[in-house]
C-alpha positions as CSV (number, residue, x, y, z in Angstrom):
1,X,-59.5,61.4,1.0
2,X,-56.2,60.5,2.9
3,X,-54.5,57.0,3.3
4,X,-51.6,56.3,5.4
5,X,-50.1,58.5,3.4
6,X,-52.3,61.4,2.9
7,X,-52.7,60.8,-0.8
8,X,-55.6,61.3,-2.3
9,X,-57.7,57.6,-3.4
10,X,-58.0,56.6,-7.5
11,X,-61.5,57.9,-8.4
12,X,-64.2,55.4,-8.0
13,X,-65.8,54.1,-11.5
14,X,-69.2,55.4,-11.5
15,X,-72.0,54.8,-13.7
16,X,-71.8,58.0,-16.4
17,X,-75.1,57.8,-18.3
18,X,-76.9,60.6,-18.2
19,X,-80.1,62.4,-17.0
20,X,-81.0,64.9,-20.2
21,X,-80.2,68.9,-19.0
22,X,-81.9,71.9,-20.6
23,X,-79.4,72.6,-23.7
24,X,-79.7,68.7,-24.7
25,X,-76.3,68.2,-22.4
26,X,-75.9,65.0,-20.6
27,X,-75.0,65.0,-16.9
28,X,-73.5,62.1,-15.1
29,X,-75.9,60.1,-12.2
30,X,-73.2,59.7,-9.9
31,X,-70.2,62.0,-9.3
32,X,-66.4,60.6,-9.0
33,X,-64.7,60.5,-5.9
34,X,-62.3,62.8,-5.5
35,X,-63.8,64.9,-8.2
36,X,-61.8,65.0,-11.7
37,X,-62.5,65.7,-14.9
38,X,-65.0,68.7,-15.0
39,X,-65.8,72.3,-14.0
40,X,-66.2,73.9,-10.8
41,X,-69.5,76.0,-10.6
42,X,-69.3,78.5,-8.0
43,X,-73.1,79.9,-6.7
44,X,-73.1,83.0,-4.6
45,X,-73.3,86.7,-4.9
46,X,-70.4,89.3,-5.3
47,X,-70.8,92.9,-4.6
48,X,-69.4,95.8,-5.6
49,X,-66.4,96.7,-2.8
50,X,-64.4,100.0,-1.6
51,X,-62.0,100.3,0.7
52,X,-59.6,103.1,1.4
53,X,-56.4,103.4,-0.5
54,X,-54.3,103.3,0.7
55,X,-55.0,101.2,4.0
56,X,-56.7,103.3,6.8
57,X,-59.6,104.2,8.7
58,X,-62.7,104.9,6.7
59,X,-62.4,107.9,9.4
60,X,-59.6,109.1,8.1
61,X,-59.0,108.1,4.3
62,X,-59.3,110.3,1.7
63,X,-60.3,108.2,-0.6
64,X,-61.8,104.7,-1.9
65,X,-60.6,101.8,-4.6
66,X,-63.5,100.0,-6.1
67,X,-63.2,96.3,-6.4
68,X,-65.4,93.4,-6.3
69,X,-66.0,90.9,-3.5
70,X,-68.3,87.7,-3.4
71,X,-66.8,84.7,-1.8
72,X,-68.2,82.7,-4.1
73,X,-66.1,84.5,-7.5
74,X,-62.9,84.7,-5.2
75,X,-63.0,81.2,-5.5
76,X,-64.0,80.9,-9.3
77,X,-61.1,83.8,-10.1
78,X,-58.5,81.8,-8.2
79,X,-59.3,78.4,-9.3
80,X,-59.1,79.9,-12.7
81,X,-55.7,81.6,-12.1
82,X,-54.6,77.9,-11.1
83,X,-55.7,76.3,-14.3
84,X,-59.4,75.2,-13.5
85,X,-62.1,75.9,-15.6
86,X,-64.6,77.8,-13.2
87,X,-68.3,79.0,-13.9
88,X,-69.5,81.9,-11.6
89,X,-73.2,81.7,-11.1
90,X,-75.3,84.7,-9.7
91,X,-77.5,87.5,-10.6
92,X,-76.8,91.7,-10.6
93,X,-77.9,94.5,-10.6
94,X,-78.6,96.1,-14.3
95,X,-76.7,98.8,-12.9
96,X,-72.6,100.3,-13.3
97,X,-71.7,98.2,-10.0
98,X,-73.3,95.3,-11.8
99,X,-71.4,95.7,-15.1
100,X,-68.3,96.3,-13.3
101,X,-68.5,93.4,-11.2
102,X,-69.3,91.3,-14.3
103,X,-66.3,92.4,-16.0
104,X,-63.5,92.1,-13.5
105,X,-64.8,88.6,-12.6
106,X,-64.5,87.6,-16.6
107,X,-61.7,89.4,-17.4
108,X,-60.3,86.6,-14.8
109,X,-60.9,83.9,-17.6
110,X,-64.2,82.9,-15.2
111,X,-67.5,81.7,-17.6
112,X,-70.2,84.5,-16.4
113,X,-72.5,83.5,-18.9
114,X,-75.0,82.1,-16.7
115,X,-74.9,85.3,-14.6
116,X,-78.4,86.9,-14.7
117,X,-79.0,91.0,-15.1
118,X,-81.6,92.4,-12.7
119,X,-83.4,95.3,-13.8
120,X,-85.4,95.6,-10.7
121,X,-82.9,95.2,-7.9
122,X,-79.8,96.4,-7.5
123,X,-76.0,95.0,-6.9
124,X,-74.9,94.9,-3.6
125,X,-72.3,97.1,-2.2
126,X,-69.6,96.6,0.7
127,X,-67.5,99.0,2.4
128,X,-64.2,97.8,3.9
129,X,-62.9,99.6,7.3
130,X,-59.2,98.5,8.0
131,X,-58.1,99.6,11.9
132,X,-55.5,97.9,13.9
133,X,-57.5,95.0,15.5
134,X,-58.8,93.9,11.8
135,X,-61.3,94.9,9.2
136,X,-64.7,95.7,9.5
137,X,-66.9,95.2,6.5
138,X,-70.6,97.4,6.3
139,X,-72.7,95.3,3.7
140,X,-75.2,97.5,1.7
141,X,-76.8,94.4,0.1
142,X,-80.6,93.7,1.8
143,X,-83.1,93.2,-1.3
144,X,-80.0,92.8,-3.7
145,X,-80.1,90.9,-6.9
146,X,-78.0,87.5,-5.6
147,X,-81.0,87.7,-2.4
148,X,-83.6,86.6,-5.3
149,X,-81.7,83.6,-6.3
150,X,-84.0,80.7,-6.1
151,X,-83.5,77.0,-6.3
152,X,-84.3,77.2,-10.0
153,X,-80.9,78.2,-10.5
154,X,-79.3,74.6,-10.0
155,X,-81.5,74.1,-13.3
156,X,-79.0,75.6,-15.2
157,X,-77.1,73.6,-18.0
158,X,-73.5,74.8,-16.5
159,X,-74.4,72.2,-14.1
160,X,-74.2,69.3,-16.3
161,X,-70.7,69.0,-16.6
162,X,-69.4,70.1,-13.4
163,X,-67.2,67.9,-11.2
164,X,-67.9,70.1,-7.9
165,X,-70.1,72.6,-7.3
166,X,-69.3,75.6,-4.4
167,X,-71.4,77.0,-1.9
168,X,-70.6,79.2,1.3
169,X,-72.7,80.3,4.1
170,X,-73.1,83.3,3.3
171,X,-76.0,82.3,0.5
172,X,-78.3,80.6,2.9
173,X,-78.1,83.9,5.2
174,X,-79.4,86.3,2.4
175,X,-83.1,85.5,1.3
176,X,-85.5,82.5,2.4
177,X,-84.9,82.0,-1.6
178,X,-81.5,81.7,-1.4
179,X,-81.4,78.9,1.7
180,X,-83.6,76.8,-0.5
181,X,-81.0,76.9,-3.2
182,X,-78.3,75.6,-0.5
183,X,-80.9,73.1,0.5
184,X,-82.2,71.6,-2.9
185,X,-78.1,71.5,-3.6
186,X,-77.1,69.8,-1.0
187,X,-80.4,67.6,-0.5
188,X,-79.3,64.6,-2.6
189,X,-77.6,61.7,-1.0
190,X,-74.2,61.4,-2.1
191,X,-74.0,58.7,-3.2
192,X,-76.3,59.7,-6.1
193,X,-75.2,63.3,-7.1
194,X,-74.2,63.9,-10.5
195,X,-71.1,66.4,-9.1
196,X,-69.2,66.7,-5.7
197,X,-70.3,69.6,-3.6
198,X,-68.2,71.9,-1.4
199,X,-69.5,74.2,1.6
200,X,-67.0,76.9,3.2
201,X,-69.2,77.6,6.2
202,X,-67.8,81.0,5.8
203,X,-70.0,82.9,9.1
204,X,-71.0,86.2,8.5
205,X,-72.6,87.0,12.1
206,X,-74.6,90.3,10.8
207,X,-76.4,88.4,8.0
208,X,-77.7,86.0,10.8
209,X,-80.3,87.1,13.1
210,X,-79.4,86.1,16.7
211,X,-78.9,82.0,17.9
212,X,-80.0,80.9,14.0
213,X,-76.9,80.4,12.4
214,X,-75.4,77.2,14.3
215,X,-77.4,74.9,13.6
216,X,-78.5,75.8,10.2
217,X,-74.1,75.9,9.0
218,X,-73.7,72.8,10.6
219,X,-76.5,71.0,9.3
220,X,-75.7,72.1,6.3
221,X,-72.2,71.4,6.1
222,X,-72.4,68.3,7.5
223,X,-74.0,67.2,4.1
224,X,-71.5,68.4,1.6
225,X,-68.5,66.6,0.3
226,X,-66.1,68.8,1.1
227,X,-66.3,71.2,4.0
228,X,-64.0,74.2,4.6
229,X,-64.0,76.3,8.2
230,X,-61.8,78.3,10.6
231,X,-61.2,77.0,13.9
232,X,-62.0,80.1,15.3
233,X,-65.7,80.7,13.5
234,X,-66.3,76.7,15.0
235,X,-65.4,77.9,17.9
236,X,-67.9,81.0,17.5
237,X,-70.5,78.6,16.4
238,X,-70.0,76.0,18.5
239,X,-67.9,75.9,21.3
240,X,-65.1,77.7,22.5
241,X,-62.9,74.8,23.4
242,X,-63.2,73.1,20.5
243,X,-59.8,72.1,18.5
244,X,-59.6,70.6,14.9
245,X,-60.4,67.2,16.6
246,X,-63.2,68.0,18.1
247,X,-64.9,70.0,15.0
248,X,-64.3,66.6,12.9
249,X,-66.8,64.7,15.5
250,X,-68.9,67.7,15.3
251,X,-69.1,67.1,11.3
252,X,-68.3,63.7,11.2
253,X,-69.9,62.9,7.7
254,X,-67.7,65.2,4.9
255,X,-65.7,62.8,2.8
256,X,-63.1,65.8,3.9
257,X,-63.2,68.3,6.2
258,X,-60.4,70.7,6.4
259,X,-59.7,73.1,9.5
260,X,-58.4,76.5,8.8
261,X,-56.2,78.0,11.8
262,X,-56.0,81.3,10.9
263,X,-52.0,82.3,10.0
264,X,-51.0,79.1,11.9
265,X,-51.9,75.5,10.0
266,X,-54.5,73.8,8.3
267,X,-55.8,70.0,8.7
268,X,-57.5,67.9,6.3
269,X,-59.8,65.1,8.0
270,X,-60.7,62.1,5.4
271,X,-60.8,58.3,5.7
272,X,-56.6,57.9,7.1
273,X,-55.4,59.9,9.2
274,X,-55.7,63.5,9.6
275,X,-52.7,66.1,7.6
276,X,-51.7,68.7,9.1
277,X,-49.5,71.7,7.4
278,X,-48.4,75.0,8.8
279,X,-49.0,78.2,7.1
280,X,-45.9,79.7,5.7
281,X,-45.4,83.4,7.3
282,X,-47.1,86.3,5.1
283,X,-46.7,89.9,5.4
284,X,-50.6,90.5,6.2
285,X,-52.2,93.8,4.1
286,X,-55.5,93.1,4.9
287,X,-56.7,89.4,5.8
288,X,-60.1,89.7,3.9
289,X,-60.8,86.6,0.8
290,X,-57.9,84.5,2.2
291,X,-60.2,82.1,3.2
292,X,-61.5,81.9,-0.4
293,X,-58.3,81.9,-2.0
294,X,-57.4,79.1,0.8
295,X,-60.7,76.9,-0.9
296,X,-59.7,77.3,-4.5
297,X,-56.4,76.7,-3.8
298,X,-57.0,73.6,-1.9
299,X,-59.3,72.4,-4.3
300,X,-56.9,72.7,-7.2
301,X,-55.0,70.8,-5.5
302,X,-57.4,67.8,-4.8
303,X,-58.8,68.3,-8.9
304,X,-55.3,67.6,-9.7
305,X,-55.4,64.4,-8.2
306,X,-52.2,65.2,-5.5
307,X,-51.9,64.0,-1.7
308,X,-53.9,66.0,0.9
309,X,-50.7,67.8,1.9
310,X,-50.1,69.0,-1.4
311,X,-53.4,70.3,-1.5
312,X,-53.3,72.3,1.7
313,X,-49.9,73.6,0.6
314,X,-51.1,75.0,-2.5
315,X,-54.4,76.3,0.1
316,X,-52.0,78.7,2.1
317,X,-49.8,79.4,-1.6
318,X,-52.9,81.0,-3.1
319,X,-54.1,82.6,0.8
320,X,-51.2,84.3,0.4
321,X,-51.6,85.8,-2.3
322,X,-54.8,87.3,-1.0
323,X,-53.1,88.0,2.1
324,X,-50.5,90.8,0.4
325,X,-53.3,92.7,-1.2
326,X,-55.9,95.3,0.1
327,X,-58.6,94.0,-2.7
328,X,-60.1,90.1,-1.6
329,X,-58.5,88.8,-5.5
330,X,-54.3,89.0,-5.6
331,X,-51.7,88.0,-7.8
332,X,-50.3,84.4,-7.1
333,X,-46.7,83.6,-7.9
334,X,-45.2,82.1,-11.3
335,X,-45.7,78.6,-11.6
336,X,-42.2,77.8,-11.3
337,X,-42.6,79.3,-7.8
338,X,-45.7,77.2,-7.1
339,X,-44.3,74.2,-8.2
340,X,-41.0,74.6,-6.5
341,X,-43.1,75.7,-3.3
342,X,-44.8,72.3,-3.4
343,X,-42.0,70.3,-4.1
344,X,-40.2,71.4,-0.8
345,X,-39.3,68.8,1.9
346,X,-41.4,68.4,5.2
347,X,-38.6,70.6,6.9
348,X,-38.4,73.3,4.0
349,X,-41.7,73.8,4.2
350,X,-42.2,74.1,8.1
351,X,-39.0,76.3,8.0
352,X,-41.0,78.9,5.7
353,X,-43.5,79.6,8.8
């Protein structure tokens, strides 16, 4: 969380012995604060994607690129591109999308060991629509594998060792099954959970049926440790005059809270005062998985123990790299670049946007 100077505090000591895990592994009773040593789990289901290539109208195209898209292994593929050991879990489909999706998102040096094979329901599929006011994504994912997941998954042993586990919104919206899993995750007081948790509210408006999703994101995210969301979904969800401000007193409880404003800033809110950094101007290809690439870029940041605006730098570094791509997962610059990039004075930086 910030001080006065938007660093990041010394972890707390915390009690480390263990409650046993199935696999004999021993998990801690209390996470650190901010999270250190430790994997990130990442819980959610990715799909099977195609878009047109290159860019245009599903209308007009001629023809589709097959990629894979899950919020949740946007995340896992980035934070592992930064250096942090990530764990995808999920289910698929026993099916080609399935297998496809499994291998892109390990062949990203992601553990997918824990990701279970369906032979009764399929992947899911999404089909991106590009036109001059944004993209429009069609999901193809009702009775899906992911939309069995069950709290029983939080059972597994990749658990043990985490230092944060990541959730979106998007889970809770798919299955009655899958918004227990968010709840049993997020039910523990955190003061006694054995790994940080973060929640991108991440609002998908067709997985919701009508007036539901408001108060279910923000109850939810006001329980997490971390919370990620764009100004401009709060102000969907819950007001259309609210600023960063005023979505902080909405979610008063994160430990951090961080306020995306689309190509503009971002803000981090923690115990000092809040940080604010501007986005560095990007060539936009298709603006789809920024947001993710935003989280695990952000989070890096925080696992490696930097100040809040080093954090959010590396947030709109790795958005960016997103940003230039028509698939959700692009490549992020050398890490000379990155470093140099984070190194840059207050007025470097702001010069860049």
């Amino acid at each position: 969380m910030a001080g006065d100077d938007g660093a990041a505090p010394a972890a707390a000591s915390r009690p480390t012995g263990g409650r046993p895990v199935a696999g004999g592994a021993e998990s801690r009773t209390a996470a650190s604060w901010p999270p250190a040593d430790g994997s990130v789990v990442c819980v959610g289901e990715t799909m099977a994607a195609l878009a047109p290539e290159p860019p245009a109208s599903l209308d007009t195209g001629e023809s589709l690129r097959l990629s894979v898209a899950g919020a949740e292994s946007n995340v896992a593929m980035y934070l592992a591109d930064l250096g942090v050991s990530a764990v995808w879990l999920s289910a698929l489909g026993d099916d080609p999308f399935g297998r496809r999706v499994r291998t892109a998102v390990a062949a990203a040096n992601v553990d997918v060991s824990g990701v279970r094979s369906d032979p009764h329901r399929p992947t899911g599929l999404l089909v991106k629509d590009p036109g001059p006011t944004g993209t429009r994504v069609h999901y193809y994912r009702r009775g899906s594998a992911a939309s069995a997941l069950g709290p029983e998954l939080l059972d597994d042993p990749r658990l043990g060792s985490a230092a944060l586990v990541h959730l979106t919104g998007v889970t809770p919206a798919l299955s009655a099954s899958c918004r227990a899993l968010v709840e049993r995750a997020l039910a523990t007081p955190r003061a006694d959970r054995a790994h940080a948790i973060s929640f991108d509210v991440n609002h998908r408006p067709a997985l919701w049926p009508d007036g539901t999703a408001a108060t279910v994101l923000r109850d939810l995210a006001d329980r997490a440790d971390i919370v990620f969301v764009g100004l401009d979904e709060a102000q969907h969800l819950w007001g259309a005059d609210l600023d960063a401000g005023g979505v902080r007193e909405l979610l008063p409880r994160p430990r951090l809270l961080v306020v995306k404003d689309g190509g503009r800033e971002a803000t981090a809110f923690g115990d000092g005062p809040e940080v604010t950094v501007p986005a560095p101007h990007t060539e936009v290809v298709e603006p789809v998985g920024a947001g993710d690439a935003f989280a695990a870029g952000f989070l890096a940041g925080l696992l490696r123990g930097g100040a809040l605006t080093s954090a959010l730098r590396l947030g709109h570094i790795t958005a960016g790299s997103a940003l230039r791509v028509t698939g959700d997962h692009g490549p992020l610059p050398d890490a000379a670049t990155v470093e140099r990039l984070l190194g840059l004075t207050e007025g470097a930086w702001a010069a860049r946007a």
